[in-house]
C-alpha positions as CSV (number, residue, x, y, z in Angstrom):
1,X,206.3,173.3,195.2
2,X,203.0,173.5,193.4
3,X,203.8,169.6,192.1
4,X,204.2,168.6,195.7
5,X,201.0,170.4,196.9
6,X,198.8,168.6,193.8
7,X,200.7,165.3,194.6
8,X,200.2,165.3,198.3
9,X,196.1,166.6,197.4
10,X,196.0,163.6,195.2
11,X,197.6,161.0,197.5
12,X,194.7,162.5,200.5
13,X,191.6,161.9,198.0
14,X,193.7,158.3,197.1
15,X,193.0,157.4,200.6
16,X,190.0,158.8,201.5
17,X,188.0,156.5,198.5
18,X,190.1,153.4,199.3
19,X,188.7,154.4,203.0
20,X,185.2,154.7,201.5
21,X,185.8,151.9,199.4
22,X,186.4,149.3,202.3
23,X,183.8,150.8,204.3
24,X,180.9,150.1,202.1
25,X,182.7,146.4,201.6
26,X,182.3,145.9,205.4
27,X,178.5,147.0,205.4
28,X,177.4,144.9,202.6
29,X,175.2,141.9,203.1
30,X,175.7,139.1,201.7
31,X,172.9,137.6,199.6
32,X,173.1,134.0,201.0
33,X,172.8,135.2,204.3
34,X,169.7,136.7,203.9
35,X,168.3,133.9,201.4
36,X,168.9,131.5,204.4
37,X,167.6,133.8,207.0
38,X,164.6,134.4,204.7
39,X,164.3,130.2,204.3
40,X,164.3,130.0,208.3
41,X,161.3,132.4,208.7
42,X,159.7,130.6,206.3
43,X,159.6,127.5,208.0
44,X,159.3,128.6,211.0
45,X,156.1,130.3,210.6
46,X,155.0,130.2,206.8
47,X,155.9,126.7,204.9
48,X,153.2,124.6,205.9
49,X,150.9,127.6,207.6
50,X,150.9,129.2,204.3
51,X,151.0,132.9,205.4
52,X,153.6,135.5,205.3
53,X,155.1,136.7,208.6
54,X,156.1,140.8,208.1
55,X,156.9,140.6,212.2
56,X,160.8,139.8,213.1
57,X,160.7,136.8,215.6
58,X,162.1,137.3,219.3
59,X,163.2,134.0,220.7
60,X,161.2,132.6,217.6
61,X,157.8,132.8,219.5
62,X,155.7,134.7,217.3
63,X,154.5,138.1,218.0
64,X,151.7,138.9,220.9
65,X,149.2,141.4,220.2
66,X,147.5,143.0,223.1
67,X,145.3,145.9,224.6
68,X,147.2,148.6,226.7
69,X,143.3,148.8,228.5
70,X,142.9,147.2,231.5
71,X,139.2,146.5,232.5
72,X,137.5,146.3,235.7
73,X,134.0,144.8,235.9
74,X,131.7,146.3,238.3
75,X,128.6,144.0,239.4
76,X,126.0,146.3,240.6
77,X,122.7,147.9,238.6
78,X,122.9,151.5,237.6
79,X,122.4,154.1,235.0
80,X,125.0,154.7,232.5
81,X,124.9,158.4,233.5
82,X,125.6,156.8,237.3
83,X,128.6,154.4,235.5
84,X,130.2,156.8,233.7
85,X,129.7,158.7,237.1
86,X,131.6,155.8,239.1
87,X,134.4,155.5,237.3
88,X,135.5,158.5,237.1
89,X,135.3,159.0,240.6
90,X,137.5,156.1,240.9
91,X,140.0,157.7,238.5
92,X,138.7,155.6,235.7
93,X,136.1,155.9,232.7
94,X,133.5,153.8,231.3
95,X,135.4,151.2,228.9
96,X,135.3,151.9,225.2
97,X,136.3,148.8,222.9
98,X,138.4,150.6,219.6
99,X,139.4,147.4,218.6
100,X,140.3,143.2,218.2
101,X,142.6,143.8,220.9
102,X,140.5,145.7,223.4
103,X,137.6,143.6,222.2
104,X,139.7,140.4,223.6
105,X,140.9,141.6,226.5
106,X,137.1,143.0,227.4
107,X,135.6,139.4,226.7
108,X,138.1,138.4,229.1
109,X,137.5,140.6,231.9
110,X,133.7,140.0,231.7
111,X,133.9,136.5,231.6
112,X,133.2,135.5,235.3
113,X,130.2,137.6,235.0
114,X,128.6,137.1,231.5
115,X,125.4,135.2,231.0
116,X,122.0,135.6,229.1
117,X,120.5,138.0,231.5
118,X,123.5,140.8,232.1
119,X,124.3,143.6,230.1
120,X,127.4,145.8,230.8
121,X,127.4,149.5,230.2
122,X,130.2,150.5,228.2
123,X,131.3,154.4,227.4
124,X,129.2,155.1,223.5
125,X,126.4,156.9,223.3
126,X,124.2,159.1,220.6
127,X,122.5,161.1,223.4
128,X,122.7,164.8,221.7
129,X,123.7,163.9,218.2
130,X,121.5,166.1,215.9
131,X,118.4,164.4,214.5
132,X,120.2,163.5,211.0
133,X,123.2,161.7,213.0
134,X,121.4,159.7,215.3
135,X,122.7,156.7,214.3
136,X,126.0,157.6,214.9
137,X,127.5,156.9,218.7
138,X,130.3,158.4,220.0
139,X,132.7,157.5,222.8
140,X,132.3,159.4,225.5
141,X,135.5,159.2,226.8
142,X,137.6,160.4,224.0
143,X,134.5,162.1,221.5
144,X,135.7,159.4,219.0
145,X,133.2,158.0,217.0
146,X,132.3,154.7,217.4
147,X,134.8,152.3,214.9
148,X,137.0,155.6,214.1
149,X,140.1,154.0,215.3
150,X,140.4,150.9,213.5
151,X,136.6,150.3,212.3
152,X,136.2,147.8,215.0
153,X,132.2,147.8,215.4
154,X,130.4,144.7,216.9
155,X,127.1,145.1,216.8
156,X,124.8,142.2,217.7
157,X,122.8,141.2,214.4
158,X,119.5,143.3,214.1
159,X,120.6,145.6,216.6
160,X,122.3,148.6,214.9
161,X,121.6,151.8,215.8
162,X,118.4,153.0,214.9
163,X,117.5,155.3,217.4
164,X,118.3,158.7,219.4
165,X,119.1,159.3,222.7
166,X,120.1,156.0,223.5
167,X,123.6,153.9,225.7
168,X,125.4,151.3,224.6
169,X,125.8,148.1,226.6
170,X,127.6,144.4,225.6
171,X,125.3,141.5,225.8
172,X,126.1,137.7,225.9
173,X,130.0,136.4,226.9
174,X,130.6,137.5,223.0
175,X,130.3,140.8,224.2
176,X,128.0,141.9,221.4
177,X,126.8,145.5,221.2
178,X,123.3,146.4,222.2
179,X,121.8,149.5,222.6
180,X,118.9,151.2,225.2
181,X,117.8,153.5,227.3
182,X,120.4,155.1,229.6
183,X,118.1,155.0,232.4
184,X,117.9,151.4,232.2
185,X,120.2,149.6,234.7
186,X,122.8,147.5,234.0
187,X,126.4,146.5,235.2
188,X,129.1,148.4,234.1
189,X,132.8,147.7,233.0
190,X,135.4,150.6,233.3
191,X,138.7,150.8,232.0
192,X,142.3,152.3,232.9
193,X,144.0,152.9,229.8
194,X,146.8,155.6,228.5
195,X,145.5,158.6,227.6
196,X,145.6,159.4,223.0
């Protein structure tokens, strides 16, 4: 009776591995497969391009990148104090730009409006900061400091911060940073954005 028990134990096991066995068979890749896989991504976007692509293609278009921010330019003159102000009473707040991305799709919201003479108000600031960090600005909207994120900073040449108590703005259709009193006026650019 024991012999039958161990047999019928051992036949179970048997089956169970040869389970196993063609299980692992079936998930297996083959090599060739991925070698020409790996040749078609190459010349789709590498080959002659000479860069490596880490994205997987959809509908072989290459992959987008994008700000989640949407921008709204307002056109008239006013404090930053009065922007910030505005846009949150329109369920908004003053735009912050934490990266290419949002860079991008700022430039492209300001577009229509950009020239030599208009500066837009956008949400950093040093007003406060202790007399040792006054060269460090802060967004208001999120108490990030400015290029935390992604060390995105785009500061028009000669125009880093240098002083307290002072609102940033963007300058020129480059949408370079600038900085100056908050009591100046200037337009102002809000954003809608998901909350981090």
């Amino acid at each position: 009776m024991s012999f039958n028990k161990t047999l019928l134990s051992l036949l179970c096991v048997g089956l169970c591995v040869l389970s196993l066995a063609e299980a692992l068979a079936a998930t297996e890749t083959d090599t060739s497969t991925v070698e020409v896989a790996n040749t078609n991504l190459t010349r789709l976007y590498g080959g002659s391009h000479g860069h490596e692509v880490n994205n997987f293609p959809v509908n072989a278009l290459p992959p987008l990148t994008y700000s989640p921010k949407q921008y709204t330019v307002y056109s008239t003159n006013v404090t930053f104090y009065t922007a910030w102000h505005l846009c949150r009473s329109r369920g908004k707040r003053l735009a912050s730009i934490e990266s290419t991305e949002d860079h991008e799709a700022y430039r492209e919201a300001i577009a229509p409006y950009a020239t030599s003479t208009v500066a837009f108000w956008i949400a950093g600031t040093n007003v406060g900061a202790i007399a040792s960090e006054y060269r460090k600005f802060y967004w208001i909207t999120n108490d990030r400091p400015v290029g935390y994120v992604s060390g995105f900073e785009n500061w028009l040449e000669g125009s880093a911060p240098n002083e307290a108590n002072r609102c940033m703005a963007t300058y020129l259709p480059s949408a370079m940073w600038i900085y100056g009193s908050c009591t100046s006026n200037s337009f102002y650019v809000c954003e809608e954005s998901p909350d981090v």
